[in-house]
DRENKOLDO-301906 format. One line per field, with one value per residue (C-alpha): residue number from 1; residue in three letters; x, y negated, z negated. Coordinates in nm, 2 decimals. Example, Ala and Ser with C-alpha at 12.3 -4.5 7.8 and 13.67 -1.06 7.14 Angstrom:
% residues 2
num: 1_2
residuo: ALA_SER
xx: 1.23_1.37
yy: 0.45_0.11
zz: -0.78_-0.71
% end
This chain:
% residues 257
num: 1_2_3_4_5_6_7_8_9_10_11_12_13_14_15_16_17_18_19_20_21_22_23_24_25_26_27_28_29_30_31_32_33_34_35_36_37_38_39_40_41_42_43_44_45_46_47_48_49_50_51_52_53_54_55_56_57_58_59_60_61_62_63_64_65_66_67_68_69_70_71_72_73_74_75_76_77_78_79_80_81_82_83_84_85_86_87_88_89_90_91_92_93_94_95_96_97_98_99_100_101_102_103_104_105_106_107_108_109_110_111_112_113_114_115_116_117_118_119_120_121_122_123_124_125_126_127_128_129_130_131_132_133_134_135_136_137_138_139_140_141_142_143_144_145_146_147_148_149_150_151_152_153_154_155_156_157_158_159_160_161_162_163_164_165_166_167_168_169_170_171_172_173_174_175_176_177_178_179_180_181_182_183_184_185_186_187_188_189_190_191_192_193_194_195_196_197_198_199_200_201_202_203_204_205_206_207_208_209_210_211_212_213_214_215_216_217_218_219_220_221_222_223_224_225_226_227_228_229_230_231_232_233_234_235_236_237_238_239_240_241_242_243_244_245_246_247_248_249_250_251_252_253_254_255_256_257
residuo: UNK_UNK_UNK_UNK_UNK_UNK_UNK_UNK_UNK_UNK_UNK_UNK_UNK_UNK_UNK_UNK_UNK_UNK_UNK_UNK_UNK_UNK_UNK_UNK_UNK_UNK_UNK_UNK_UNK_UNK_UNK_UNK_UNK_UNK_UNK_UNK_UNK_UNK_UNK_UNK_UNK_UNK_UNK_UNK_UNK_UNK_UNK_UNK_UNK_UNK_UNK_UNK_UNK_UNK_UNK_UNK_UNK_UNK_UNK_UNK_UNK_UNK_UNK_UNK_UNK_UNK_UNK_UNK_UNK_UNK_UNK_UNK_UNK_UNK_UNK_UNK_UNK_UNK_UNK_UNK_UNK_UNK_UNK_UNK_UNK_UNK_UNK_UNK_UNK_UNK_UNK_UNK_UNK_UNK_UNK_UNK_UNK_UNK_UNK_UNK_UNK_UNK_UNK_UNK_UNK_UNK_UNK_UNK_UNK_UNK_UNK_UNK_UNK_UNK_UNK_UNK_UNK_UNK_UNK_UNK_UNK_UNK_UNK_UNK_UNK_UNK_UNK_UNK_UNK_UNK_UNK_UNK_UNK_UNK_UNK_UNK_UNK_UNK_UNK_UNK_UNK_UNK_UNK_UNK_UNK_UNK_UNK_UNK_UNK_UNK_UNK_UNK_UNK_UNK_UNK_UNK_UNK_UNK_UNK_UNK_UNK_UNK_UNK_UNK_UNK_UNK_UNK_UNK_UNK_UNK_UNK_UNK_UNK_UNK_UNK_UNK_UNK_UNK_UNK_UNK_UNK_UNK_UNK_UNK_UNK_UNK_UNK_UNK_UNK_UNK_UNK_UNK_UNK_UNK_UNK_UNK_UNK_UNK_UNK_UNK_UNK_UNK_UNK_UNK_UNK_UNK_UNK_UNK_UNK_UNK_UNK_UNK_UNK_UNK_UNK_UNK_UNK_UNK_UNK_UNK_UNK_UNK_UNK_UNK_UNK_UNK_UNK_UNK_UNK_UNK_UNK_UNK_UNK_UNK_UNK_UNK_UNK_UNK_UNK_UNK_UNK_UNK_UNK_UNK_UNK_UNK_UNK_UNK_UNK_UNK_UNK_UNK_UNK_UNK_UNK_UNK_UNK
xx: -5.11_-4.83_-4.65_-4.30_-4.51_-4.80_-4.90_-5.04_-5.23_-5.21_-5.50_-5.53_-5.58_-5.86_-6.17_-6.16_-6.17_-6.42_-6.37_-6.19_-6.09_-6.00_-5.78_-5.57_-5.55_-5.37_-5.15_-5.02_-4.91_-4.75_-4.53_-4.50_-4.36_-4.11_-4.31_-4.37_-4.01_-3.91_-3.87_-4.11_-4.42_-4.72_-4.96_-5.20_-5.48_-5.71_-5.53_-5.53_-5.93_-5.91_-5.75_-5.89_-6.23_-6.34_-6.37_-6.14_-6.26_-6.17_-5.90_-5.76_-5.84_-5.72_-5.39_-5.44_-5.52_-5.14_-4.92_-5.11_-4.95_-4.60_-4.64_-4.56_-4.53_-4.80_-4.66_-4.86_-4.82_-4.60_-4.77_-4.75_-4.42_-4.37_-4.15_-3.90_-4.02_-3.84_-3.84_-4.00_-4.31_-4.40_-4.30_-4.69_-4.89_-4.72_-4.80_-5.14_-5.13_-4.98_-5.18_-5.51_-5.36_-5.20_-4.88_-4.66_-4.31_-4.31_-4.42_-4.15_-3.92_-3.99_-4.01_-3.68_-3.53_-3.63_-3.49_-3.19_-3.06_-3.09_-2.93_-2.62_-2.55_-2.55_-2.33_-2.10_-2.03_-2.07_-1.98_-1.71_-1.44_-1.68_-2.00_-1.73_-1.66_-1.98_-2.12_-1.78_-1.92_-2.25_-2.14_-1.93_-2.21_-2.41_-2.16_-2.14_-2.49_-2.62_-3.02_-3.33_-3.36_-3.00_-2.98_-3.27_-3.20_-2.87_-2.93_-3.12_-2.94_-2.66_-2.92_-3.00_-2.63_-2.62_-2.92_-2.72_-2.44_-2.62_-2.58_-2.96_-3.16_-3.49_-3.37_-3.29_-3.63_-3.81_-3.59_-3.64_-4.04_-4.05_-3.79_-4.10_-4.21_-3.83_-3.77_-4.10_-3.94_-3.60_-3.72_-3.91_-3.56_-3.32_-3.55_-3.53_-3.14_-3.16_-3.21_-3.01_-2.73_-2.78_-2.83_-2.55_-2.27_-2.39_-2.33_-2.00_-2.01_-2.23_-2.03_-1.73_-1.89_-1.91_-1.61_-1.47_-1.69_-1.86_-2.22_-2.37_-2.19_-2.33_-2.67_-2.63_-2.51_-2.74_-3.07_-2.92_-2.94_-3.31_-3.38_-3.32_-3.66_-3.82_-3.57_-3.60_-3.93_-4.15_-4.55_-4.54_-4.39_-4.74_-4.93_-4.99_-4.63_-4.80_-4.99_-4.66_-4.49_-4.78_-4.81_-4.43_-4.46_-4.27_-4.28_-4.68_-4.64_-4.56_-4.76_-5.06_-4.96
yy: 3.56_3.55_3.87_3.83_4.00_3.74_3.69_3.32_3.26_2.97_2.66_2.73_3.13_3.04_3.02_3.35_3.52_3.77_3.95_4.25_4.04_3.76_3.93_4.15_3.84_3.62_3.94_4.00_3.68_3.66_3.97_3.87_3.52_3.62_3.49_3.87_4.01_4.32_4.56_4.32_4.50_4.36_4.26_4.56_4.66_4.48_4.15_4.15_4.24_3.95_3.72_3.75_3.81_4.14_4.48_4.76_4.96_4.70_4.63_5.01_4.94_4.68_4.78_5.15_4.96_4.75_5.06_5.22_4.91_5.00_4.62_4.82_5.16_5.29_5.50_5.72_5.60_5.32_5.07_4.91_4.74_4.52_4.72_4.59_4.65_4.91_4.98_5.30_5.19_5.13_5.46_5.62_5.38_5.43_5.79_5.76_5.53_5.72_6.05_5.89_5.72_6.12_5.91_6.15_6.25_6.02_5.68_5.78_5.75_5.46_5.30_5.38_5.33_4.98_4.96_5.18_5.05_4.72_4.90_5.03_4.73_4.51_4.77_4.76_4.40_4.34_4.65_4.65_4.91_5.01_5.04_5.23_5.46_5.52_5.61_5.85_6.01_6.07_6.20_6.48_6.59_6.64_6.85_7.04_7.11_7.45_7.52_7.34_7.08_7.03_6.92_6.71_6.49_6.44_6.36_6.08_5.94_5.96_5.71_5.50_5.44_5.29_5.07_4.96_4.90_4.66_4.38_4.31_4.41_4.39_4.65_4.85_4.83_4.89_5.23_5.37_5.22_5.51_5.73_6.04_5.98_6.03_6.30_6.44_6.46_6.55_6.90_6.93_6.82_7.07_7.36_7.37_7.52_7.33_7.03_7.06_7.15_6.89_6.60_6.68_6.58_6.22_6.15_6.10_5.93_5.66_5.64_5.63_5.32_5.15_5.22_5.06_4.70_4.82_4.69_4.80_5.12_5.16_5.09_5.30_5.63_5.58_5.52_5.86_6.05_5.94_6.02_6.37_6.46_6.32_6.57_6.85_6.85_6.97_6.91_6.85_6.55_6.38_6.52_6.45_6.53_6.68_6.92_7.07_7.08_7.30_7.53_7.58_7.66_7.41_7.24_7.31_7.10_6.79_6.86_6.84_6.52
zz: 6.06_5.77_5.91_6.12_6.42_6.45_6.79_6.87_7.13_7.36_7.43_7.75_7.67_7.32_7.48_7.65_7.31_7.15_7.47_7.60_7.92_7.67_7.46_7.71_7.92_7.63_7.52_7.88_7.95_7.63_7.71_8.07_7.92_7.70_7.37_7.27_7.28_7.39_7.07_6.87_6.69_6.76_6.48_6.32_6.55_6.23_6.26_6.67_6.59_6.32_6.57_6.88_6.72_6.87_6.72_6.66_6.96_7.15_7.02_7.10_7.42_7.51_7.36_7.55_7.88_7.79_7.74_8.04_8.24_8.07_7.90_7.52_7.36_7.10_6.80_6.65_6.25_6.35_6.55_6.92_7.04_7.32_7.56_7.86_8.21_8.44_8.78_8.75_8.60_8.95_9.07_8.94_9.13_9.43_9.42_9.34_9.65_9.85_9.76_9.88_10.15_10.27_10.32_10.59_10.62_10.90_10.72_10.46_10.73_10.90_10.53_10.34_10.73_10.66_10.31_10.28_10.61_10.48_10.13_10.30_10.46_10.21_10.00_10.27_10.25_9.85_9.72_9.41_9.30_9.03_9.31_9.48_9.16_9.10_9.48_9.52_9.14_9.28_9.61_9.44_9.19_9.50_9.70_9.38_9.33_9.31_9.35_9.53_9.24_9.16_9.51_9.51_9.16_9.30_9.63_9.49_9.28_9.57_9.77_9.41_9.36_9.72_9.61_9.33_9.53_9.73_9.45_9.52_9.25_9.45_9.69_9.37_9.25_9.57_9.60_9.24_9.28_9.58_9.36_9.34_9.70_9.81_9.58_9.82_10.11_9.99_9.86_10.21_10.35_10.11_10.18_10.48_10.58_10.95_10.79_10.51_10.73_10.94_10.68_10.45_10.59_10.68_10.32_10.37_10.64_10.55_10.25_10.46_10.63_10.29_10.22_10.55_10.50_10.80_10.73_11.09_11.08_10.75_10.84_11.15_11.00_10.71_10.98_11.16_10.86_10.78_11.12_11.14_10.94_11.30_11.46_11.27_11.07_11.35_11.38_10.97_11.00_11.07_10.81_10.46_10.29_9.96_10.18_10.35_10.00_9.90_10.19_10.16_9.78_9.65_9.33_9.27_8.95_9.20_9.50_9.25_9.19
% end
């Protein structure tokens, strides 16, 4: 192709071609590589047909079955661009995943007890003025929050920032990958005015711990806090968590996934 968005596929990647499997293959691990940039436009859907040798239908869909993975962005009028991964394009696989699997308040414990634990640790120990800044920020846009889903988004992004924090970026994509699946259990959580009452305050005091370099203390106070859904949940704690949010009428939009 003469155009600045040709797309050149590899030897190793030719002899697949004039197939759907063929051609998506050699475009995703171009954009998994690096070779198709972020931002760049890919070629016109009659020179990918031209190049790969297959036709236009499959062309589309191979390029719908890419931005379906989050690989690029399709604009109506425009074209397809190769666009960076994020963190969240995990997120909507995991809830698929965990809607067939009827994932419970309880695994969602016993899972973010493993990795926010681990989080507020590690915060404790790496954690710079600016981590600091930004976890005493999101702390006081909780305590100021007024409504169900004020109190939700920012009690997440509370528990995001300590992620952060952590100076490991895996632990920050694991946490904003289960972002929808927290957010879940936090409306159960916020609804509820035991609970709430309960679980509030150990924000500051896991932050406190942070604060301090106390890693176990960290850990500790943050593993209490998580704990209290097994406390306080009663006998819906071991059932499907989309089923309680819908029997408690919350957020019918989310609980139908």
């Amino acid at each position: 192709m003469k155009n600045g968005s040709s797309v050149t596929p590899s030897p190793s990647t030719r002899d697949a071609f004039g197939t759907k499997s063929g051609m998506l293959g050699a475009l995703e691990q171009q954009l998994v590589s690096g070779r198709i940039a972020p931002g760049q436009k890919l070629p016109s859907e009659r020179e990918l047909g031209i190049e790969y040798r297959v036709s236009r239908t499959v062309v589309r869909e191979t390029l719908s079955g890419l931005a379906d993975r989050g690989y690029i962005e399709i604009i109506p009028g425009r074209g397809s661009f190769a666009r960076p991964p994020e963190a969240s394009d995990l997120a909507q696989p995991m809830v698929r995943i965990a809607q067939q699997e009827g994932v419970t308040s309880r695994h969602l414990v016993d899972a973010r007890k493993v990795l926010e634990c681990a989080a507020a640790s590690a915060a404790a120990r790496s954690a710079t003025a600016e981590d600091v800044a930004a976890l005493d920020e999101a702390l006081a846009a909780h305590l100021r929050a007024d409504g169900l889903d004020q109190r939700v988004a920012t009690d997440i992004a509370f528990h995001r920032a300590i992620a952060r924090a952590s100076g490991n970026p895996v632990l920050e994509v694991m946490f904003t990958a289960i972002g929808e699946l927290v957010s879940d259990i936090m409306y159960r959580s916020h609804s509820d005015p035991q609970v709430h009452s309960a679980g509030d305050p150990m924000h500051g005091e896991i932050l406190a711990r942070i604060v301090a370099h106390d890693a176990d203390g960290a850990a500790d106070a943050m593993r209490r806090h998580l704990d209290l859904a097994l406390q306080l949940y009663g006998p819906d704690v071991d059932e499907p968590l989309r089923d309680v949010l819908r029997r408690r009428g919350i957020g019918a939009e989310r609980a139908g996934g």
